[in-house]
N, C-alpha and C positions, 0 to 999 in steps of 0.2 A: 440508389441515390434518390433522395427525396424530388425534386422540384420534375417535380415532373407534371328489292326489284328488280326490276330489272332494265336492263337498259331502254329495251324503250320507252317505258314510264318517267326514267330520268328524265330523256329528253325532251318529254311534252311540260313535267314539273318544274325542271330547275332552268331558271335564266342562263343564257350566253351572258359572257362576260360584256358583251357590248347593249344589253337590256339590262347589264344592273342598276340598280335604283341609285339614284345621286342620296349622298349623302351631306350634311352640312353640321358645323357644331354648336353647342348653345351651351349655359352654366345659368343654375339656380343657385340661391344660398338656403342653406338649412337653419333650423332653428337656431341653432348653437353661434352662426354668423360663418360660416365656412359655404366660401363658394363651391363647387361641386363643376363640373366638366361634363356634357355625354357627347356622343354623338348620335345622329337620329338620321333616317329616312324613311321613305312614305309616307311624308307628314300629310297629303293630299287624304289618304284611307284614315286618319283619325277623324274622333268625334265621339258623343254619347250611345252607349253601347255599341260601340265600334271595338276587336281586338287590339290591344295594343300589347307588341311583344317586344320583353325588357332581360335586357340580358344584362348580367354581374360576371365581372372577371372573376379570377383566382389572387392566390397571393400576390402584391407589388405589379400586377400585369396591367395591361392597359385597355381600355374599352376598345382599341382600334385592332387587338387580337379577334375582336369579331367581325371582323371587316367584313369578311365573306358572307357571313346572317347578314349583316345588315343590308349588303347589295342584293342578296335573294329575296330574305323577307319584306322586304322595302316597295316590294314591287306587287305587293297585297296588303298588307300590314303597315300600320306606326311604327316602327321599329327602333328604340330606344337603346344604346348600351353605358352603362356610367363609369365614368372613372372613379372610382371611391375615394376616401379623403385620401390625401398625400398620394394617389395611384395618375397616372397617364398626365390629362394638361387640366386636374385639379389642385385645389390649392393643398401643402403642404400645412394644415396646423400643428402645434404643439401638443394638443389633446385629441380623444375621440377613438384611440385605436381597441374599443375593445368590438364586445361581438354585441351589445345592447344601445351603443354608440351609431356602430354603423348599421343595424337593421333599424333605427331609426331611420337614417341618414336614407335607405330603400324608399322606407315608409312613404314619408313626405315627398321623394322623388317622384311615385308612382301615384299618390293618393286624389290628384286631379284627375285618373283615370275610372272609369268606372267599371273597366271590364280587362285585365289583365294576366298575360301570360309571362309567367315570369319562368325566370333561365338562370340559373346562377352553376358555375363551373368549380369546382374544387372548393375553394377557402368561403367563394362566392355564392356556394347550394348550403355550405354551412351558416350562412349570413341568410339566404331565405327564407332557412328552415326559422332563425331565429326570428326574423319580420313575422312569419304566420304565428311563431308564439306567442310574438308582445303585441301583437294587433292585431284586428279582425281581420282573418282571409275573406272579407265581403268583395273587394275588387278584384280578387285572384280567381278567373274559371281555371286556370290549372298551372303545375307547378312542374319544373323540368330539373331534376339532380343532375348535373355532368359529373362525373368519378372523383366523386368525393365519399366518405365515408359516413355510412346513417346511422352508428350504433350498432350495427346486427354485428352476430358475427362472423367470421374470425375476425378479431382486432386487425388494423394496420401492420406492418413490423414496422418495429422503431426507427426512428430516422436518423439512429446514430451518431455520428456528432454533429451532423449540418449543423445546430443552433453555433456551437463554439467555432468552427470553422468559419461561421458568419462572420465572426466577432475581429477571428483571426487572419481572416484569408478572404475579405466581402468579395472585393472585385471578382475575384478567380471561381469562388464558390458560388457567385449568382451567375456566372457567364457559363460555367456548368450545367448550371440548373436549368436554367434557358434551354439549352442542348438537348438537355435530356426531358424533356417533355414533348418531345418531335420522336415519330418515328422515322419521319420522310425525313428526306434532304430540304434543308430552307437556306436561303439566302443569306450568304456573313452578312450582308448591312442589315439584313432583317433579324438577325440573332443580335448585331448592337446594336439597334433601336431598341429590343426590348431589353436588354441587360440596362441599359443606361437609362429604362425608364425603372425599370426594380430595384435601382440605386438611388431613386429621387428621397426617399422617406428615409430618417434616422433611421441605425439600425439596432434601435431599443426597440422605436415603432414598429418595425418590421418582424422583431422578435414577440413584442406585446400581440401579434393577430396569432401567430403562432401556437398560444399558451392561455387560449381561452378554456375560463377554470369549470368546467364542465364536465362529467362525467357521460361516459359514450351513452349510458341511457337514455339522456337529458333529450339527443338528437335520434332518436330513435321512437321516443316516448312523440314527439312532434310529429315526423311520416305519422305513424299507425293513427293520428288522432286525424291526420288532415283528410278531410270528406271530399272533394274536388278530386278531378284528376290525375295524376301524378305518373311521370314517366322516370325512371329512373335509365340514364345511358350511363356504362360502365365500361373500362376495359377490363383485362382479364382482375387484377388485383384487386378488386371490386367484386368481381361476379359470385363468388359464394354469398356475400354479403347482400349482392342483390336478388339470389334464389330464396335465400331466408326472408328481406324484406316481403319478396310474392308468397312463402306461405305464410306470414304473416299479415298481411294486407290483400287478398288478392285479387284485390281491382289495380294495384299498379301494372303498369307498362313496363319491361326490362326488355332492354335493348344492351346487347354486348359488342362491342367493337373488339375485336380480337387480336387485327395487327394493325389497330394504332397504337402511339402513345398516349400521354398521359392529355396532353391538349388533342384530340380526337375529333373534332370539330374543323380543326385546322389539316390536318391528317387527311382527313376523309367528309370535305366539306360538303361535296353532294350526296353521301348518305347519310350524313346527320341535317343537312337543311331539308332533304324529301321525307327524313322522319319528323321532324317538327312541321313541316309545311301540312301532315297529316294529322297528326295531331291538334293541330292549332284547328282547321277545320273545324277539327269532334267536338274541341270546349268552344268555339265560338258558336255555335250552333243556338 
């Protein structure tokens, strides 16, 4: 179905839940006139050439699925996550859903920064790849894929009928899909909060992010070019993908989560927050 160290090192790296960073929310407008939603903490560690690190959902998800970055990273870092147009408690426009649309929409989000680490998850690594194509990577010290797919191969396998089953079946097949991007057990109100926010946006628009008209090179041709950085975190459906990318590039990072799922971040919050918390270090340097 589509929609999907060691310990004592954690303990000195990763905040107790009772030192997470406060968070608060804000909304810019973008060019086009569409207000935009994020939320952010540690705004105290921003500033000129300070790291600020910017995380991008997946499809129809919400910025507040990075809750857990943001209470870590927040406690060193800017920590910035956006709701994309029509996504979380951004506005819903009529236009805007393609992939040149919304890597604008990054663009301008991020461009007041001067030193940025950017995160994007699933639909959302495919939308950064596409920012660093249509604009200068000058503000990016380094770029983070969550398991999403970069062109190497093997292809994805097809997604078989989710797109019609959308058409046919929304409520059931997003509330599905939801599910299955979890390995672990999550909270029923925490699975309808996000079904009922991945239902905000038409679902033409929701189909339009789906069916950007790209050839897998296109996103692949992009990694191999980008000079910065770049960590690539995977689960397994990813991971040939992601061996290919390192012999093709081999200064990327590949990180494989093995028993998460497809949200992996959420899964397995203190090993992906102690691998960016390191990370972020090396490109802010």
């Amino acid at each position: 179905m589509a929609r999907v160290l060691c310990l004592a090192v954690l303990l000195l790296i990763m905040p107790s839940r009772g030192d997470a960073a406060e968070m608060s929310r804000s909304s810019f407008q973008t060019s086009d006139g569409v207000s935009l939603s994020f939320l952010q903490s540690g705004r105290d560690f921003g500033g000129e050439n300070k790291l600020a690190v910017v995380l991008i959902p997946g499809w129809c998800m919400p910025a507040a699925i990075w809750r857990r970055q943001l209470e870590a990273f927040g406690r060193r870092y800017e920590t910035l996550a956006l709701d994309p147009r029509g996504q979380g408690d951004s506005e819903i426009p009529a236009t805007g859903y393609t992939a040149e649309r919304r890597a604008t929409d990054i663009h301008e989000f991020i461009q007041s920064r001067s030193k940025v680490l950017l995160i994007g998850w699933s639909l959302g690594a495919i939308e950064a790849l596409q920012t660093v194509h249509m604009f200068s990577a000058a503000p990016l010290a380094g770029l983070v894929l969550v398991d999403s797919s970069v062109g190497e191969e093997p292809a994805p396998k097809p997604g078989g009928n989710f797109k019609q089953r959308l058409r046919d079946q929304r409520e059931k097949t997003v509330s599905e899909f939801v599910r299955a991007i979890f390995a672990t057990r999550r909270d029923e109100s925490e699975l309808r909060e996000l079904t009922r926010d991945a239902l905000r946006m038409k679902v033409d628009d929701s189909l339009a992010l789906l069916d950007y008209p790209f050839e897998r090179s296109h996103w692949k041709q992009i990694a191999l070019a980008f000079k910065k950085p770049l960590l690539y975190a995977v689960t397994p459906q990813f991971e040939q993908q992601a061996a290919n990318l390192k012999k093709h590039r081999p200064a990327t990072q590949v990180e494989v989560f093995k028993k998460a799922g497809h949200a992996l971040f959420v899964d397995e919050p203190e090993r992906f927050n102690a691998l960016i918390e390191k990370f972020a270090a090396k490109v802010s340097r």
